[in-house]
C-alpha positions as CSV (number, residue, x, y, z in Angstrom):
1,X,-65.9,-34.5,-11.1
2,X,-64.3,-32.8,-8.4
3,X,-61.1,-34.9,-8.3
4,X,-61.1,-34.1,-12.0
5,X,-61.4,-30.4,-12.0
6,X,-58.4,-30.9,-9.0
7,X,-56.2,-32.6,-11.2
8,X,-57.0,-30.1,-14.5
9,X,-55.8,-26.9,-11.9
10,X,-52.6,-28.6,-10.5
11,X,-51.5,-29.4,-14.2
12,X,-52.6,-25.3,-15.1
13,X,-50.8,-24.5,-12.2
14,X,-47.7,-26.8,-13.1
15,X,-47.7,-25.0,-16.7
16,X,-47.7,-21.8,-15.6
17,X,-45.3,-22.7,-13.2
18,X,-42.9,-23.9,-15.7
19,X,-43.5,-21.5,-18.5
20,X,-42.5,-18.6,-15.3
21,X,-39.5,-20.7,-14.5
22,X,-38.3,-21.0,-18.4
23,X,-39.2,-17.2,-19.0
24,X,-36.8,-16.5,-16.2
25,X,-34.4,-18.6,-17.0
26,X,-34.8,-17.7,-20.9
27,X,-34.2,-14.0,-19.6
28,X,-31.1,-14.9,-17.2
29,X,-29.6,-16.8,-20.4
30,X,-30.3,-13.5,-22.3
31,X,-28.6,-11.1,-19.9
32,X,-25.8,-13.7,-19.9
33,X,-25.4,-13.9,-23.7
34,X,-24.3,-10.2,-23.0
35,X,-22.1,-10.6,-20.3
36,X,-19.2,-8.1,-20.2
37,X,-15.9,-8.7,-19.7
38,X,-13.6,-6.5,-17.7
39,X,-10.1,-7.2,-17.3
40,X,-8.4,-6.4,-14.2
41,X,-4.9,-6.5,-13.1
42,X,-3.1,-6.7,-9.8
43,X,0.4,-6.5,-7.8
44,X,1.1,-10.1,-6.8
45,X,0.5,-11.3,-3.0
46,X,-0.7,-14.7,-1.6
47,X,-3.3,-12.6,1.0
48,X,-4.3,-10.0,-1.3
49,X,-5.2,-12.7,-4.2
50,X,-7.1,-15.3,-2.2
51,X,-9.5,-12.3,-0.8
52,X,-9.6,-10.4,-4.1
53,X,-11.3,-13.5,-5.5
54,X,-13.7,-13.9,-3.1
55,X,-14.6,-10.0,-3.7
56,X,-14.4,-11.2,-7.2
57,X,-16.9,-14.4,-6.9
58,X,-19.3,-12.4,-5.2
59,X,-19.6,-9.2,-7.1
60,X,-19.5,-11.4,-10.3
61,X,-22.8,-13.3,-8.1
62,X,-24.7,-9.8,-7.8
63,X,-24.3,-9.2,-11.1
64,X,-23.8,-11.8,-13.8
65,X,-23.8,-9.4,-16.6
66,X,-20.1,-8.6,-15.8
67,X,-17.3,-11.3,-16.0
68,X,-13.8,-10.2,-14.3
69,X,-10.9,-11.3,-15.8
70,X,-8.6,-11.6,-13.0
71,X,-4.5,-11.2,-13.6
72,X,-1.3,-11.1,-11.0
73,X,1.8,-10.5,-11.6
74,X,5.1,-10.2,-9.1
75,X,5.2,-6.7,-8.4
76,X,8.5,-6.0,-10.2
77,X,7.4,-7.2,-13.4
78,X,3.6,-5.8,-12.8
79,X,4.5,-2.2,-13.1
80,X,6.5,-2.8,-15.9
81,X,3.7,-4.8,-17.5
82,X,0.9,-2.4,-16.4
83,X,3.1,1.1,-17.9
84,X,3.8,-1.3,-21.4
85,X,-0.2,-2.1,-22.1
86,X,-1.7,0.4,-21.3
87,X,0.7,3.0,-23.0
88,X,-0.5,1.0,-26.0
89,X,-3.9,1.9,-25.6
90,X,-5.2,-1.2,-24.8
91,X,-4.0,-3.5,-21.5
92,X,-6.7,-3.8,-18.3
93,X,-9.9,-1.9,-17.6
94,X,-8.7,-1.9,-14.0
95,X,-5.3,-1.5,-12.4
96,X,-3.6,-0.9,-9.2
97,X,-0.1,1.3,-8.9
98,X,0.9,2.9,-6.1
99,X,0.2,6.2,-5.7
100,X,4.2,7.5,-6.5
101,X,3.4,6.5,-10.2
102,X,0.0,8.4,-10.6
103,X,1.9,11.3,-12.0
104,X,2.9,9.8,-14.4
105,X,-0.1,8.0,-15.8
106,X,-2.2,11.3,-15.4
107,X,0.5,13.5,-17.1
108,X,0.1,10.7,-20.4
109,X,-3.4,10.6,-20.1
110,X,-3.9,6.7,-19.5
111,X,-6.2,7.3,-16.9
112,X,-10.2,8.4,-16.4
113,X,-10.8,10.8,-14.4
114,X,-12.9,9.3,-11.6
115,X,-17.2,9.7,-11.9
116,X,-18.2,10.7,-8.4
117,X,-21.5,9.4,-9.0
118,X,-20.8,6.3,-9.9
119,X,-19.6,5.5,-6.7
120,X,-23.1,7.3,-5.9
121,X,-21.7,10.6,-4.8
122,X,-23.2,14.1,-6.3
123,X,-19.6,15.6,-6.3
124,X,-15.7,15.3,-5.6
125,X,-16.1,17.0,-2.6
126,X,-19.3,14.9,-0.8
127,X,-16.8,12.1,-2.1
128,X,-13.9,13.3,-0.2
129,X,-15.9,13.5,3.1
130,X,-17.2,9.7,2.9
131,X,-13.3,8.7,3.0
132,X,-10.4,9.0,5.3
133,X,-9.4,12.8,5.7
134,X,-6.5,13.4,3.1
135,X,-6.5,9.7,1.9
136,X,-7.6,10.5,-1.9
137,X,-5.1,13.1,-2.1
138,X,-2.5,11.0,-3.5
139,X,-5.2,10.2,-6.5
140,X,-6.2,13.8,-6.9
141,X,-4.7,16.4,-9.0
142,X,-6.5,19.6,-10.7
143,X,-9.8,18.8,-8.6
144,X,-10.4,15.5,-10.1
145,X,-9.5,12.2,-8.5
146,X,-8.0,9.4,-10.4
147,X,-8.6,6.6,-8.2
148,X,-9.3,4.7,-5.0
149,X,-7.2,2.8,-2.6
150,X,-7.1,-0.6,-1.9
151,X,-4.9,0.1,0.9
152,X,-4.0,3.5,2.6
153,X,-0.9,3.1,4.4
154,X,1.5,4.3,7.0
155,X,5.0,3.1,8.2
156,X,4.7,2.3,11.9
157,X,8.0,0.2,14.2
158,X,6.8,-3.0,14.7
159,X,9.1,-4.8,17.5
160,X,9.8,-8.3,18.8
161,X,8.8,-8.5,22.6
162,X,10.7,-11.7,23.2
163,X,13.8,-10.2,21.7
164,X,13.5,-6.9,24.2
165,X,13.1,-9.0,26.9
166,X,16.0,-11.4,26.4
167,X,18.2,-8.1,26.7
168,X,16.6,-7.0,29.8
169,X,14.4,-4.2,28.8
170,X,10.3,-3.7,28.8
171,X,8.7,-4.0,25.2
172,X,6.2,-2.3,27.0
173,X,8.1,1.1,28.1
174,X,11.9,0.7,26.5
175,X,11.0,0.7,22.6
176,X,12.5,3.6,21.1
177,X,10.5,7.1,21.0
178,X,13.2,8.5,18.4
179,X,16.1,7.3,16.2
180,X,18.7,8.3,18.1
181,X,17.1,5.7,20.8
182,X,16.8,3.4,17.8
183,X,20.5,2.8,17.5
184,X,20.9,2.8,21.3
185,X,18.2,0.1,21.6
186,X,19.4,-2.0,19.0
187,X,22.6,-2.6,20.9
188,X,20.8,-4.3,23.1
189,X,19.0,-6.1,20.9
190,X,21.7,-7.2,18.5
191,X,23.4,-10.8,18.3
192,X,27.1,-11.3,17.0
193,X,28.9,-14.4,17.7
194,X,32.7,-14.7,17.1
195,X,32.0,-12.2,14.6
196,X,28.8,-13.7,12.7
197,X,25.3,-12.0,13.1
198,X,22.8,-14.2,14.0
199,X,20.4,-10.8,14.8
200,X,20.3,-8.0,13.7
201,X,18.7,-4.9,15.9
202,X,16.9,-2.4,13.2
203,X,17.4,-2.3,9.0
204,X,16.7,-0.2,6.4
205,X,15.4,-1.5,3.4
206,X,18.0,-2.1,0.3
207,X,16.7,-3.9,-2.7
208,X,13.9,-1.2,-3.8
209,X,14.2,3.2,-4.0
210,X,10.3,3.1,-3.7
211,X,11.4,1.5,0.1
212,X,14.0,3.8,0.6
213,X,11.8,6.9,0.0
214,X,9.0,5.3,1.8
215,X,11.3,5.0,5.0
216,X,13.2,8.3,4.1
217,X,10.6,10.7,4.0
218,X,9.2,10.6,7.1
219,X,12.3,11.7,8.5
220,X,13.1,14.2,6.0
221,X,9.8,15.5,7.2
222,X,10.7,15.5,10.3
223,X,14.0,17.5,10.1
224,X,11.6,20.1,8.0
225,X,13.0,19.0,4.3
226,X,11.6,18.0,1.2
227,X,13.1,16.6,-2.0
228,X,11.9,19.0,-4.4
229,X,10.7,23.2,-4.2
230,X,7.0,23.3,-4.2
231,X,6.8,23.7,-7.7
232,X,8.3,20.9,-8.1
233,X,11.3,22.8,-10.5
234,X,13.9,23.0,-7.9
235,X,15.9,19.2,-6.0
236,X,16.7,20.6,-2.5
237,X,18.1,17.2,-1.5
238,X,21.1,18.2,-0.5
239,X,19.5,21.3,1.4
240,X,21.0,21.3,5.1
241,X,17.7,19.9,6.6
242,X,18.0,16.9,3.6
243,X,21.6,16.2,4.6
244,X,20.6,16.3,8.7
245,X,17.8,13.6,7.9
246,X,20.1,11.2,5.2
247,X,23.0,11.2,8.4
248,X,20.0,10.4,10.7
249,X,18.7,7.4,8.3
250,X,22.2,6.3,7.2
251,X,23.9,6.7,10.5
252,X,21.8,4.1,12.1
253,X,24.2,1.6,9.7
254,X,27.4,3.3,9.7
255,X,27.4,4.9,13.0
256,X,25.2,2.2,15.3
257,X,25.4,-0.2,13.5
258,X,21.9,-1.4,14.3
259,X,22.4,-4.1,11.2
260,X,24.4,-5.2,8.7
261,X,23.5,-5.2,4.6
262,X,25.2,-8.5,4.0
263,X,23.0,-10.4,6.7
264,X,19.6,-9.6,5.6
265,X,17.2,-11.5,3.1
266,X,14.8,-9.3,2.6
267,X,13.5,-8.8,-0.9
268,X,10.6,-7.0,-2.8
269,X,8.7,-10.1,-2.9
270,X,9.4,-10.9,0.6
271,X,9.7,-7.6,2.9
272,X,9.3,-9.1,5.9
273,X,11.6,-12.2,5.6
274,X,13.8,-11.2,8.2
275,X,11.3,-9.8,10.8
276,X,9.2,-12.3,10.6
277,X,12.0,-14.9,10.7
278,X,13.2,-13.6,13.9
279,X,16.5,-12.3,12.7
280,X,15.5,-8.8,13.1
281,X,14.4,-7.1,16.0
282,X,12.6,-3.6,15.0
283,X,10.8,-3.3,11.4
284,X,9.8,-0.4,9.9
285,X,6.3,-1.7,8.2
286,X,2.7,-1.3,7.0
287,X,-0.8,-2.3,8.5
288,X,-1.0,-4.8,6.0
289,X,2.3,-7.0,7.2
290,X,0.8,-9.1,10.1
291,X,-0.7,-11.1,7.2
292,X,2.3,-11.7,6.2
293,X,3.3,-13.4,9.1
294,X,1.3,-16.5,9.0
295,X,3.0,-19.9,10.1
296,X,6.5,-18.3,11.4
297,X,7.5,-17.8,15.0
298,X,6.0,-13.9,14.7
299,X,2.4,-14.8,14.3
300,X,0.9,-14.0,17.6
301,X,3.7,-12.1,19.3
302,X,4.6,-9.1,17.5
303,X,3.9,-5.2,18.9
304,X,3.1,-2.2,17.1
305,X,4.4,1.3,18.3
306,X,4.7,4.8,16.5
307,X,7.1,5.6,14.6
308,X,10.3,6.9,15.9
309,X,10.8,11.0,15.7
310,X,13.9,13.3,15.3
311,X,15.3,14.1,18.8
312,X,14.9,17.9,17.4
313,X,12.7,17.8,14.8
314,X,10.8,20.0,13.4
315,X,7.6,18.7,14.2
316,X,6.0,14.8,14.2
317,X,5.5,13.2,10.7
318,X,5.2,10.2,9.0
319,X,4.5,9.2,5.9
320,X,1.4,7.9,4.1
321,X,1.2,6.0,0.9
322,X,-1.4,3.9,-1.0
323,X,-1.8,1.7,-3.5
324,X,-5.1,2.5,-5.4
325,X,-7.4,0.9,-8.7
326,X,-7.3,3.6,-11.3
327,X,-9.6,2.9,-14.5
328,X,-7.8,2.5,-18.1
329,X,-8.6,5.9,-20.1
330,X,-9.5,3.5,-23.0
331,X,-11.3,1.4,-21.4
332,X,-14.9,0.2,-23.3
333,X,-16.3,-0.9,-20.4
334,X,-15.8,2.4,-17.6
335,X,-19.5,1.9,-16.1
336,X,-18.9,-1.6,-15.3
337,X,-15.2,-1.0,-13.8
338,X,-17.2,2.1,-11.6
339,X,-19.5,-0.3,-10.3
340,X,-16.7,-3.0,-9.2
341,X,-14.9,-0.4,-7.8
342,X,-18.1,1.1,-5.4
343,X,-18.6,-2.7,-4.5
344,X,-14.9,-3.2,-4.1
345,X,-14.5,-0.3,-1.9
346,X,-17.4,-1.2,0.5
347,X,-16.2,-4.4,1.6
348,X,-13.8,-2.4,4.4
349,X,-14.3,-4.9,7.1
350,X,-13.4,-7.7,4.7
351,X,-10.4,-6.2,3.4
352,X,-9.4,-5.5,7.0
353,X,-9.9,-8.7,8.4
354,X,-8.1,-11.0,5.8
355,X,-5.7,-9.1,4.4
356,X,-4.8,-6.3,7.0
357,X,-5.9,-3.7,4.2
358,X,-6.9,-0.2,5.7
359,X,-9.3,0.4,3.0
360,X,-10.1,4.1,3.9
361,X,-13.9,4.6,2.6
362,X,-15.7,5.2,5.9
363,X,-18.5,2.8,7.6
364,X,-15.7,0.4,9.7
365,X,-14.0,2.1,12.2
366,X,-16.5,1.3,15.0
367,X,-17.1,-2.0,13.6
368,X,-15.9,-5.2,15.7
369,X,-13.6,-6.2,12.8
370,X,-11.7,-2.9,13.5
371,X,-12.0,-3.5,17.3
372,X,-10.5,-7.1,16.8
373,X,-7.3,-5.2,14.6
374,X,-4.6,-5.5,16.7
375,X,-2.7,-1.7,17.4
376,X,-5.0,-0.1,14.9
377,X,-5.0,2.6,17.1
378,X,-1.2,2.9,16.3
379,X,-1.7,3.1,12.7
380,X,-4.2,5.6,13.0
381,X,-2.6,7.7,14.8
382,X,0.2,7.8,12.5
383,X,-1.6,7.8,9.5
384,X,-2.8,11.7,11.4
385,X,0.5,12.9,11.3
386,X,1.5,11.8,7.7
387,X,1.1,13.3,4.2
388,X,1.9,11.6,1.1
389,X,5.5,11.8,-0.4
390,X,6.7,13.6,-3.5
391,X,4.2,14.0,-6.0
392,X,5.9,14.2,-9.6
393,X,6.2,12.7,-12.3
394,X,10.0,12.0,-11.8
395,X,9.4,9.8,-8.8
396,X,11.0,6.9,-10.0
397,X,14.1,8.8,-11.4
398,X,14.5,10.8,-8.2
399,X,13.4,7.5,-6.2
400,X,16.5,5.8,-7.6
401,X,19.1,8.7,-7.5
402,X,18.3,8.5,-3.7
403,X,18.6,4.5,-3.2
404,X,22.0,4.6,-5.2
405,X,22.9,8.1,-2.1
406,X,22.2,5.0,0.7
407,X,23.8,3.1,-1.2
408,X,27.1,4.7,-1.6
409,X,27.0,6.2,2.2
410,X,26.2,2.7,3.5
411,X,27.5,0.4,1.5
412,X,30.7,2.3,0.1
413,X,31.6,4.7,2.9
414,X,31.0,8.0,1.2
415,X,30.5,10.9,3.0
416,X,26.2,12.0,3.5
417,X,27.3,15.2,2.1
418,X,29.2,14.2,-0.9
419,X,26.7,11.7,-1.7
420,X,23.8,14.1,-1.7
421,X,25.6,16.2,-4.0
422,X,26.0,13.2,-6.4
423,X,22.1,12.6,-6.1
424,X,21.5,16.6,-6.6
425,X,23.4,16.3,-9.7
426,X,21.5,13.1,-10.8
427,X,18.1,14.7,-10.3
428,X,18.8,18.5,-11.9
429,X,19.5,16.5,-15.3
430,X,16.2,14.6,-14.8
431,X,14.3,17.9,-14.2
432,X,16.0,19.6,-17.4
């Protein structure tokens, strides 16, 4: 009787068992049947993908309600691609553009304004002092804030040691403090045989104006000038402190000679070629370039110093940019793209450690993935003396009237002054 009444409890217990198991599952298959989709889209690059995926797989684990539709595109047909759907209305729930282009998108109303408390903040401002100090302010505009980064940026001199010492100098002491000892440097540093360069000692970037006025501002800062009045009605680029900084940035071609524009490979797609390949010596880069090194002769012997200052100048500066997820003004689904974006935003160590990403939201600094970051002291420390560039929505148009000025100057000969005057011209008629 006793094995009996046994055997009738296990089977109870195995039918309760299985009816709790099926109601679970029956209520997982529910919540599933009314899964949401949100579509996101993304700037193309190896690094970024692979750990965006994981973020993905993860967040999609935590909540299975929410499916993410995950698109890439090459950078220079994603913005094209990005501005085209979602000027229709329709295009990605989430998006990432740098923050030169955020203008724009705010001026035609294609994005939301962001909710602070979906990212579990009572206001913009208790927002503001969880992140980076001025990091959102290239997503801010009228007290709102219009996204987050995914990476906040600064432009530090990244240097090849073996290179210094092969010409005799200490990587450690004789890397160059300003431009002038830029161009004096990089005659030390540069290779030409019977007439052939085989290394070049600093470039600037040609084959993209958001490149030149990443590298250009800084020293415009420097020199105390600015592209546009602060109301943004007035160009001032050809302004005497404008023309003192485009000799500066110029003149390290056409008067050093630190490098030559027919030698380099460098594209959008690949902005590090030439570093990284070891036919450059001194790089003006991001945070986020190391991972971009993998498998060439760069990998593990690179160095990071601040950027180079005006002899003169009017005070230290760099520059900061980002590129940032904003949230479709359209969108259907805005609750679900808040939450991706608070769990997105709190993986900083993550994005730190596998892509090189400074993702600015606080809670890493002290961590051992930022201890293990090599020269993130460097970047920090010139992310402190940087402010974000223009902020209009004529970037692009002013962004290209000053890549075709380098262009003419360094590639043509003209005179910085003439040229300036050219790119003055160009801009009025886009402020008109």
């Amino acid at each position: 009787m006793f094995k009996k009444s046994k055997l009738l409890l296990f089977v109870v217990v195995l039918m309760v068992t299985a009816l709790v198991v099926g109601s679970a599952a029956a209520e997982t298959k529910k919540k599933v049947e009314k899964q949401i989709t949100l579509m996101f889209w993304q700037h193309e690059d190896p690094a970024l993908k692979k750990a965006t995926e994981k973020i993905i797989a993860d967040f999609e684990a935590e909540n299975p309600d929410i499916k993410v539709d995950y698109l890439t595109a090459p950078y220079t047909d994603y913005i094209t691609k990005v501005m085209t759907a979602v000027s229709t209305g329709k295009g990605p729930d989430i998006f990432d553009i740098g923050d030169w282009d955020v203008p724009t998108y705010v001026s035609k109303g294609l994005v939301a304004p962001l909710d602070p408390s979906a990212l579990g903040y009572a206001s913009v401002e208790k927002l503001e002092k969880d992140w980076l100090n001025g990091s959102l302010e290239g997503f801010k505009f009228g007290g709102k804030i219009y996204g987050v980064p995914i990476e906040f940026n600064t432009f530090s001199l990244f240097i090849n040691p073996e290179h210094f010492r092969e010409a005799g100098l200490d990587p450690e002491k004789d890397y160059p403090k300003t431009w002038k000892e830029v161009g004096q440097v990089s005659e030390k540093l540069k290779i030409i045989e019977n007439g052939v360069w085989t290394r070049e000692g600093f470039d600037i970037p040609y084959h993209d104006p958001v490149w030149t006025m990443i590298d250009f501002a800084p020293i415009l800062a420097q020199a105390g000038g600015s592209i546009l009045s602060k109301d943004g009605k007035k160009c001032l680029i050809n302004s005497p402190e404008a023309l003192k900084a485009f000799k500066v940035y110029t003149g390290l071609i056409t008067e050093y000679k630190t490098g030559n524009p027919n030698v380099g490979q460098n594209s959008s797609a690949q902005p590090n070629y030439d570093f990284a390949s070891g036919e450059l010596s001194m790089w003006i880069i991001g945070p986020w370039a190391p991972s971009t090194f993998a498998g060439t002769p760069l990998e593990d012997s690179y160095m990071v110093v601040p950027l180079p200052q005006l002899d003169d100048g009017v005070r230290e500066a760099t520059t900061v940019y980002s590129l940032g997820w904003m949230v479709n003004a359209k969108s259907k689904v805005k609750d679900a793209a808040y939450k991706f974006l608070n769990y997105s935003t709190k993986q900083q160590k993550y994005w730190l450690q596998n892509v090189g990403y400074i993702q600015p939201r606080l809670g890493w600094l002290d961590s051992s993935e930022a201890k293990q970051k090599p020269y993130l002291d460097v970047f920090i420390n010139d992310m402190k003396k940087g402010k974000y560039m223009v902020r209009t929505v004529n970037f692009q148009e002013i962004g290209a009237a000053l890549h075709r000025a380098v262009e003419r100057t360094v590639l043509q000969g003209m005179d910085p002054k003439e040229s300036l005057n050219t790119a003055k011209e160009e801009i009025d008629e886009v402020l008109k």
